[in-house]
C-alpha positions in Angstrom: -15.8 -1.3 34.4 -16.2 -2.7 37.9 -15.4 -6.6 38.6 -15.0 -9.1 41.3 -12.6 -12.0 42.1 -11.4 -13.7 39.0 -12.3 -11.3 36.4 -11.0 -9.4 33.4 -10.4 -5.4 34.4 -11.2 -3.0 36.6 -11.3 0.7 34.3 -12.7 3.9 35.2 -13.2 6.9 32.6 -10.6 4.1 30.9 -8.2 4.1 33.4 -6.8 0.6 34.4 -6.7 0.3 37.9 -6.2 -3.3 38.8 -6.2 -6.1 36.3 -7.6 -9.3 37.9 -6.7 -12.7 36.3 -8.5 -16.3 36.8 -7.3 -19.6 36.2 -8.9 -19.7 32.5 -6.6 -18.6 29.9 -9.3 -19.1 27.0 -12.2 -17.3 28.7 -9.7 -14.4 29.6 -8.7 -14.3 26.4 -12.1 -13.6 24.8 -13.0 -11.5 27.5 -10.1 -9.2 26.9 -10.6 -9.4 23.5 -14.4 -8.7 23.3 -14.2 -6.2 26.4 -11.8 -4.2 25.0 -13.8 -2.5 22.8 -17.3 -1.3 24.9 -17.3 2.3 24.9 -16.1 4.0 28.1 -19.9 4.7 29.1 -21.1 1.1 29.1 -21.3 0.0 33.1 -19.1 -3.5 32.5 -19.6 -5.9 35.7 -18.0 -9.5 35.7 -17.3 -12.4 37.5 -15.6 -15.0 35.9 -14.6 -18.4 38.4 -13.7 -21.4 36.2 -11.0 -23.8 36.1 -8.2 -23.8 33.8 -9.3 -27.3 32.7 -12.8 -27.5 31.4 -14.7 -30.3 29.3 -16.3 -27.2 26.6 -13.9 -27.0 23.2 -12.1 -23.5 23.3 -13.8 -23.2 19.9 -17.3 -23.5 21.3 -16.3 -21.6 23.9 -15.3 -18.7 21.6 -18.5 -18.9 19.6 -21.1 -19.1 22.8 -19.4 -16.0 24.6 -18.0 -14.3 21.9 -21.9 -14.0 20.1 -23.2 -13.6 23.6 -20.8 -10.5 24.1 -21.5 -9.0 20.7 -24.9 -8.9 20.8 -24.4 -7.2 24.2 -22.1 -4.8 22.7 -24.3 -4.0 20.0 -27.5 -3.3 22.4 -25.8 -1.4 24.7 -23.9 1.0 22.2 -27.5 2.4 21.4 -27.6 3.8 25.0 -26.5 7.1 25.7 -26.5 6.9 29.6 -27.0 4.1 31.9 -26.1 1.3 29.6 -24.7 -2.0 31.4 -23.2 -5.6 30.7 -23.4 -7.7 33.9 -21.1 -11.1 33.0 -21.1 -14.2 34.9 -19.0 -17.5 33.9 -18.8 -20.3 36.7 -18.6 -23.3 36.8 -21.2 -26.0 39.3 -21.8 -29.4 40.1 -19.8 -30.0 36.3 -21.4 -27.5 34.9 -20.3 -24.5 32.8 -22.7 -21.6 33.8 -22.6 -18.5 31.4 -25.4 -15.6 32.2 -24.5 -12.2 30.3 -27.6 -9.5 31.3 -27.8 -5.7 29.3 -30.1 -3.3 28.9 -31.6 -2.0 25.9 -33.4 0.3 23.9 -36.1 -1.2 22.0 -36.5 -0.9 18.2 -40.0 0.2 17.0 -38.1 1.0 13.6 -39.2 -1.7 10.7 -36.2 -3.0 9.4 -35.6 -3.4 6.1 -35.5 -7.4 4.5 -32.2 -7.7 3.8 -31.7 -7.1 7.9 -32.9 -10.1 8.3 -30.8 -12.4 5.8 -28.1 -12.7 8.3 -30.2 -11.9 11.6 -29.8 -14.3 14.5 -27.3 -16.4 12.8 -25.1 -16.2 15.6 -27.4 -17.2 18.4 -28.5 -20.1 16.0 -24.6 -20.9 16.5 -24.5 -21.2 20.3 -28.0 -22.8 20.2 -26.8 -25.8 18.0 -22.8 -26.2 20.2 -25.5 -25.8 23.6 -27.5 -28.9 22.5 -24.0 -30.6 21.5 -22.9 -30.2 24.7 -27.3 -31.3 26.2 -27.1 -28.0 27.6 -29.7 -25.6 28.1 -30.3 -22.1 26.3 -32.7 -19.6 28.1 -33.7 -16.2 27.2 -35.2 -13.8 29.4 -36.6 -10.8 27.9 -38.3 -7.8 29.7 -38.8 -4.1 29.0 -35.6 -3.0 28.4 -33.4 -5.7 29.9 -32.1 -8.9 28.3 -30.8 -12.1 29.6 -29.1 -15.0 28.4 -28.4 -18.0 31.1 -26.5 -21.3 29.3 -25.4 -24.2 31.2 -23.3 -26.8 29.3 
């Protein structure tokens, strides 16, 4: 896991080498928590500058980046070499700016219908708390990479 200033940890072959802190105990939080677990081959880059005071719930917060992260998680853990998580959290103008990048596989496999009962529920989520906020939601999707940019 490489990072830069104000991020979560620095590992390699899950070894801590430096543990960088920022001024946001919630988005540390999650980020510790949800990091934790990405397999010791995932490529895990962050930069995380925000205040300790923001205007976004902690709640909100927990449910954009946590369903963010774990969709992330999930895409990349289908990779056997190469797989990445690039993580940015700032904050401009007033702004909180969240963009979380990966790359993927992609599925040609038909899923069965009962996939699809609870697919997407969580995006739906962090859809509905961006438009709470009058934020925007953007998706960019290419061959094998996906990208998520929110600004609330």
């Amino acid at each position: 896991m490489i990072c830069r200033t104000g991020c979560y940890r620095v590992y390699i072959k899950s070894t801590i080498l430096k543990t960088c802190k920022h001024n946001n105990l919630v988005i540390n939080n999650i980020l510790t928590y949800k990091l934790s677990g990405v397999a010791d081959n995932i490529s895990v880059e962050c930069e995380a500058e925000v205040p300790e005071q923001i205007s976004v719930d902690m709640g909100d917060l927990g449910v954009i980046i946590g369903n963010l992260l774990d969709n992330s998680i999930k895409a990349v853990n289908n990779i056997n070499t190469g797989g990445y998580i690039h993580i940015i959290i700032t904050e401009s103008i007033g702004k909180l700016i969240i963009i979380i990048e990966n790359n993927y596989l992609k599925d040609t496999e038909k899923k069965p219908a009962i996939y699809y009962i609870d697919h997407g529920r969580g995006i739906n989520n962090v859809r509905r708390i961006v438009k709470k906020y009058g934020g925007s939601y953007k998706e960019n999707v290419s061959e094998n990479v996906y990208q998520t940019k929110i600004s609330i």
